[in-house]
N, C-alpha and C positions, 0 to 999 in steps of 0.2 A: 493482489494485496491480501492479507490477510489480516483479520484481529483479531488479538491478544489479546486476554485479562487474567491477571492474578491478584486474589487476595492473599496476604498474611495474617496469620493468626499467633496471638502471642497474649499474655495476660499484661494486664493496666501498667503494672512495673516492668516490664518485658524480660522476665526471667528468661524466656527460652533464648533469645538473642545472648543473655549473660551469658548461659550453656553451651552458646555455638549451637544451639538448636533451633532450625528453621521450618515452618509447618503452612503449608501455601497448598490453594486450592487452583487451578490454573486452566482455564477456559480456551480451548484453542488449541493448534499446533498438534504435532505428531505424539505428543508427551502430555496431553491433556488431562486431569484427574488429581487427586490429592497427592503431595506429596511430604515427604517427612525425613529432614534426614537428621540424624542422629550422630553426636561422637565417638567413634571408637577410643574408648581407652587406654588400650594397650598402645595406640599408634597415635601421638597427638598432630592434629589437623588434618586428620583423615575423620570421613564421617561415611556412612551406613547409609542408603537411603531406601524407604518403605514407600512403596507407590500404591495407590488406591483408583480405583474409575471414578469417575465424579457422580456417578449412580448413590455413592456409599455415605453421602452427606450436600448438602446443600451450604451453603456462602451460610458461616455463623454454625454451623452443626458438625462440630468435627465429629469422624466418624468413631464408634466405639473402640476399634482396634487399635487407631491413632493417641487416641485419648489412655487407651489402658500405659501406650509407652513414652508418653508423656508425665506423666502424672508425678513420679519424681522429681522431675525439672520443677513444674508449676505446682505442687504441693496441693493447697485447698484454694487457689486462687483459677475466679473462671479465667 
């Protein structure tokens, strides 16, 4: 058996969900660590996704690299 945990992160209004964008920290399994995927535009319902070790932020601290390609989606909201 194993366990799993994942958080998501999204601001109060959940803009990143409005974007189709998903940003989950994920404890466990072969695929453990942050992850981020993003919309491609050119091709809609196809999305991009950035992976991070869970080294790079802690539950609540997305990491800065996450956060730089986010910051369009969520504007000035944590």
């Amino acid at each position: 058996m194993r366990n799993l945990s994942a958080v998501y992160h999204d601001t109060n209004d959940l803009r990143l969900a409005r974007w189709d964008v998903t940003l989950r920290r994920r404890q466990g399994g072969v695929d453990e660590g942050w992850h981020l995927q993003l919309p491609v535009e050119s091709q809609p319902g196809v999305r991009e996704e950035v992976h991070l070790p869970l080294t790079a932020g802690a539950v609540g601290e997305v990491p800065h690299e996450m956060r730089d390609l986010i910051l369009a989606y969520a504007r000035n909201a944590p």
